[in-house]
Each structure stands twice: as C-alpha cells, then as structure tokens.
N, C-alpha and C positions, 0 to 999 in steps of 0.2 A: 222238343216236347215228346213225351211217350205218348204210343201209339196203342189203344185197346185190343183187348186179343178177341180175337173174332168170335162172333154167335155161334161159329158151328164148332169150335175147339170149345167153347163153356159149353153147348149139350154133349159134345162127349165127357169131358170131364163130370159134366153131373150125373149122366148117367152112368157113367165107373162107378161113380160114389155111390149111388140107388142102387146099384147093384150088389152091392154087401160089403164092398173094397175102402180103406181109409184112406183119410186126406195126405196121410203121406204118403202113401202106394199112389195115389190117383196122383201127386206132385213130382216124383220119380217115372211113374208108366210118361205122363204126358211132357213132363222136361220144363215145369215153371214150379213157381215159388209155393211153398208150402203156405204160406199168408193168403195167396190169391185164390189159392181152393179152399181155405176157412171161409174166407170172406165171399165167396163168391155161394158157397152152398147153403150161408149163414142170411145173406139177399135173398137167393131163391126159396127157402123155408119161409120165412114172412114175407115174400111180396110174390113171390110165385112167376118170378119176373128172372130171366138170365142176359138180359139188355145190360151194356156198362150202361154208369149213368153219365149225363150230356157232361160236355168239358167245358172251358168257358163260357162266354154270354156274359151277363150283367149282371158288374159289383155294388154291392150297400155302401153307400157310403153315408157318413151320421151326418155329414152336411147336407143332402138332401130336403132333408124336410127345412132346412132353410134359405132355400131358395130365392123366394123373391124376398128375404132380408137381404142376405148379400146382396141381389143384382140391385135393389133399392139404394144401397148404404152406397154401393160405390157409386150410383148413377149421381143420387147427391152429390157426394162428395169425392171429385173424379181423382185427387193426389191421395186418397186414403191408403194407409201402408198394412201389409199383413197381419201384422202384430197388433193392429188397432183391431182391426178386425175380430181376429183371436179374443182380444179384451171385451168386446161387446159379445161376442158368442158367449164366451165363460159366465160373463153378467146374466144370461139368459138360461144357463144350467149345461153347458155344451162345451167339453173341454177341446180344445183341438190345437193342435199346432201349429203355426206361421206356416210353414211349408206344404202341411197338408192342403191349406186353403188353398193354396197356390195352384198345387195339382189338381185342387179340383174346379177352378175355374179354367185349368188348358183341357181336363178332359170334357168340360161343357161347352169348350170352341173359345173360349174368351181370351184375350188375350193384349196386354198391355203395352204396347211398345214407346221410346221417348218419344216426344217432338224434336220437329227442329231445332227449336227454340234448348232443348235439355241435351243435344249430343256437342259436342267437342268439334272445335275445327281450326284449322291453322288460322292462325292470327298473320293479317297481311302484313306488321311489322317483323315479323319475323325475315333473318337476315339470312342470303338462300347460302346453301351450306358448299363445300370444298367444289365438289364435283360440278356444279352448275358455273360457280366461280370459274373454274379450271374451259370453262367449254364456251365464256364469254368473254375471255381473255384475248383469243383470237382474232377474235369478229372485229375487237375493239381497237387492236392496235392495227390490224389491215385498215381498218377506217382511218385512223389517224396518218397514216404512210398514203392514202391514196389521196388525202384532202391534202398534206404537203408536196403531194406532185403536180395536184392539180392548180398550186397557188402559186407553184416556184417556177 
C-alpha cells in the first residue's frame, strides 16, 4: 500500500506554488508526480487544508441497512442458501449477488460451518487398503506358526 507524502514536503510544495512557480516546475524542483501537485493545490484552495485525506476505515456496503432482515431470515430458517437470499433482497428492491451476501456475513463475524452430521467420513465397511494388508500379514502368519508349535 502507498504511503502519503508528508505535511512538511506538501507545505513546501505549496508554497513553491504561492510563490509564483507552476505545478510543473514545483513537480520537477520537488521530484513527484505532476498529478499530485494539481491535486494537492486544487484541495488546498477549497479546503485550506494540506492534510492527505484518511486511508482506510469503514466500507458502505448496500446490505447494511438490511441487517436484521438477513440475520432474521437465516435465524428462521438455518439451511437457507445464498441465492435464496439474493431472491428475497431483489423482491425488496436490493439487487445483490450470491457471493457478495456471503462476504458480508464473514465481515460481520458470521459464519457457517457443516455439522457433523453434513461432513464425509470413512465408512467402516470399507475394505483397508494394500499397505495395512502388507503390515497384517505378518503378525498373522507368526500367530499361526506359534499356535502349530505350541499344539505339536
């Protein structure tokens, strides 16, 4: 992420500029972008202000103002799927996509995971594979040689 150019490199650069000098001399004297001295002399004329303005913090998002519909609709109805959802927003006048809902239930902490009961697990008939075969082979015929010594 870029880094703001500091308050005391904008007052010199403004005051080059005040001083009679243009934005492309004051982009050349100071060694940045001819954009950043438009714009930054174009700020301080109407806001009287040489501060960058803040960088991050908090995004709009259009689901917001439906808040306790969502957290409602899925409390009801806890296997309800994205797309349903999408479908009742749009019924309401709120176009949005499957996946944006999505996103914006993890950035409000929420978050779905399966049950037990919905994940995948080896079924005990399952028949154990080469390697475990290969490693019971063993065990099994020394048993059978020890019980013929111990009978004969």
């Amino acid at each position: 992420m870029t880094k703001s150019y500091s308050l005391d490199l904008r007052r010199r650069v403004a005051r080059f500029v005040e001083a009679g000098h243009s934005c492309h001399e004051a982009a050349r004297h100071f060694e940045v972008s001819v954009a950043f001295v438009v714009r930054l002399m174009a700020t301080y004329r109407a806001t009287g202000s040489l501060a960058p303005k803040p960088e991050g913090g908090w995004r709009y998002s259009k689901l917001d103002p439906h808040r306790e519909f969502l957290l409602q609709r899925v409390a009801e109805k806890g296997d309800i799927t994205m797309p349903q959802l999408a479908a009742e927003l749009l019924a309401l006048g709120t176009k949005v996509t499957p996946a944006s809902i999505s996103h914006w239930f993890r950035r409000q902490g929420y978050r779905f995971k399966k049950n037990a009961a919905g994940q995948r697990t080896r079924t005990l008939r399952r028949t154990p594979g080469a390697r475990a075969l290969a490693h019971q082979a063993p065990a099994a015929h020394a048993a059978g040689a020890a019980s013929a010594r111990v009978s004969g």
